[in-house]
N, C-alpha and C positions, 0 to 999 in steps of 0.2 A: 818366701815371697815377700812378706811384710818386712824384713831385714833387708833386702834388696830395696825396696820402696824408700825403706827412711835412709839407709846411704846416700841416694838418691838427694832428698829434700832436706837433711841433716849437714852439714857443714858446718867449720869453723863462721865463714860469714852468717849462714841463720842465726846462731849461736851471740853474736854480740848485742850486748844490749848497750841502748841509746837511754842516754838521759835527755831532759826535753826543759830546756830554760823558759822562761816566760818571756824571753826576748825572740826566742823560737816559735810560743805558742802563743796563739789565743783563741779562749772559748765564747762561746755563744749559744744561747738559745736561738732554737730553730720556731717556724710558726706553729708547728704541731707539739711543739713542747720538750724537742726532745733535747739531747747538749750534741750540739757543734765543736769543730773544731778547726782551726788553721793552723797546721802544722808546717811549718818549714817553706811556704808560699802554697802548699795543697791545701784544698777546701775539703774536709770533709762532714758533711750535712749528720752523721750520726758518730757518734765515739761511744767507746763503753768503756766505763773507768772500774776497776777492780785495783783492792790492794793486795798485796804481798804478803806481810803479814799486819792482818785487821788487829790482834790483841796483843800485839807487842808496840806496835810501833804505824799507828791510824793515819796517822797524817804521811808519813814516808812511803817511801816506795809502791806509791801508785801509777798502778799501767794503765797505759793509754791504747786503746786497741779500736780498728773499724769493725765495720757492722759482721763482715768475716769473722771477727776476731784474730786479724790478725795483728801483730801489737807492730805498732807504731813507735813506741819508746816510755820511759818512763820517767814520772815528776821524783825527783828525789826526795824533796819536803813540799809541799802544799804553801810553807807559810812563807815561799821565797816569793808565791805571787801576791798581785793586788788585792785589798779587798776585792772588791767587783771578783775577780776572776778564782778567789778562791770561792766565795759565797757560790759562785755556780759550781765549783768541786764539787763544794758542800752538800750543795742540795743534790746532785747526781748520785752521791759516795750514801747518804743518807738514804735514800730509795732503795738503794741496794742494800744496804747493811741494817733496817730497820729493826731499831733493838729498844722494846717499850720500857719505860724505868722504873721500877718498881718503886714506891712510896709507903707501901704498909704491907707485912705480912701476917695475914686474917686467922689461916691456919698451914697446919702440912697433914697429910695424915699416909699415912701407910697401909698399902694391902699389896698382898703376892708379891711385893717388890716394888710395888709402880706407890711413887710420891705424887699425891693429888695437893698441889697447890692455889692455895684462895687467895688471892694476893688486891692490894690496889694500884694502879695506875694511874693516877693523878688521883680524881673523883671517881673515877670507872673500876667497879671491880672486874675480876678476868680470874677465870681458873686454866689448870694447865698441865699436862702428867709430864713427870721425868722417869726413866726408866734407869737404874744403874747409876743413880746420884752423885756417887762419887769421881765417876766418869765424864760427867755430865756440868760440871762447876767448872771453870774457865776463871780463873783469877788474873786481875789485871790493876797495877799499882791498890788503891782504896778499897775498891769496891770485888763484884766478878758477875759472871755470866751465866745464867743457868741456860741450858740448853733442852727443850722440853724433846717428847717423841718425835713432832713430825720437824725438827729443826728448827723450831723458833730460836729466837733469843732474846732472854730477859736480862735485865739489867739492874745489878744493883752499883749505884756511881759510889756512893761513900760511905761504907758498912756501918760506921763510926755516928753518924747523922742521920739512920733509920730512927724510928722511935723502941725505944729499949724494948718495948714488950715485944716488936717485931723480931732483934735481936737474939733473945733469946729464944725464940722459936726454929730459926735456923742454927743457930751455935751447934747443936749436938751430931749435927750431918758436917758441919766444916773442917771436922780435925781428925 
């Protein structure tokens, strides 16, 4: 039955995808806060941006989709548009992918498996369990992502630029 359905809604036409110029688009905030969007002469009062792939490639191939989720098309690079209208990507892209950056690492320590991490985030300390550490690291150019239990994401931007004592605290889980 399910195989019959997606014949059905599955085609070559679903199937293509649309890139979205900034001569095509423009965004906006709406009054209740949320991002707008004008695509192609359509108004649509809500859009939800999601990227493709978030750690390879942040800025590229972001979809554009309505409150359905059904996608509308996508921005091939963010940086083709204007400020103004990337700074609203930005802040959209950032809501969704909220990933606090790590500044100091306090301690790690180990039981049963599960890494308890004391870390700091700017002045704010924050603790965090990873489970399967190895698993769980996301490296990305400089830095990389630890990925705690319930799906957070932390973020260390430039490995190189932590202060050493933090350094060497992580080094022995990274290789």
């Amino acid at each position: 039955m399910n195989q019959e359905k997606n014949k059905q809604t599955i085609s070559p036409d679903t199937l293509k995808t649309e890139y979205i110029t900034p001569s095509e688009c423009k965004f906006f905030a709406t009054e209740k806060g949320f991002l707008g969007a004008e695509i192609k002469g359509e108004t649509y009062n809500r859009v939800i941006l999601a990227r493709a792939m978030p750690l390879t490639y942040p800025n590229e191939y972001i979809c554009i989709a309505d409150i359905e989720k059904k996608e509308l098309g996508i921005i091939e690079n963010i940086d083709i548009f204007s400020d103004e209208q990337k700074e609203l990507i930005n802040n959209e892209l950032n809501q969704r992918y909220f990933s606090p950056v790590i500044t100091e690492i306090i301690s790690i320590t180990e039981k049963f498996g599960h890494f308890y991490f004391d870390v700091k985030i700017g002045d704010r300390k924050k603790t965090f369990t990873i489970k399967n550490l190895s698993r769980n690291i996301r490296y990305h150019g400089e830095g990389f992502d630890l990925i705690d239990v319930d799906g957070n994401r932390y973020r260390i931007v430039d490995f190189e630029n932590i202060p050493a004592k933090s350094r060497r605290k992580i080094e022995p889980y990274l290789y």
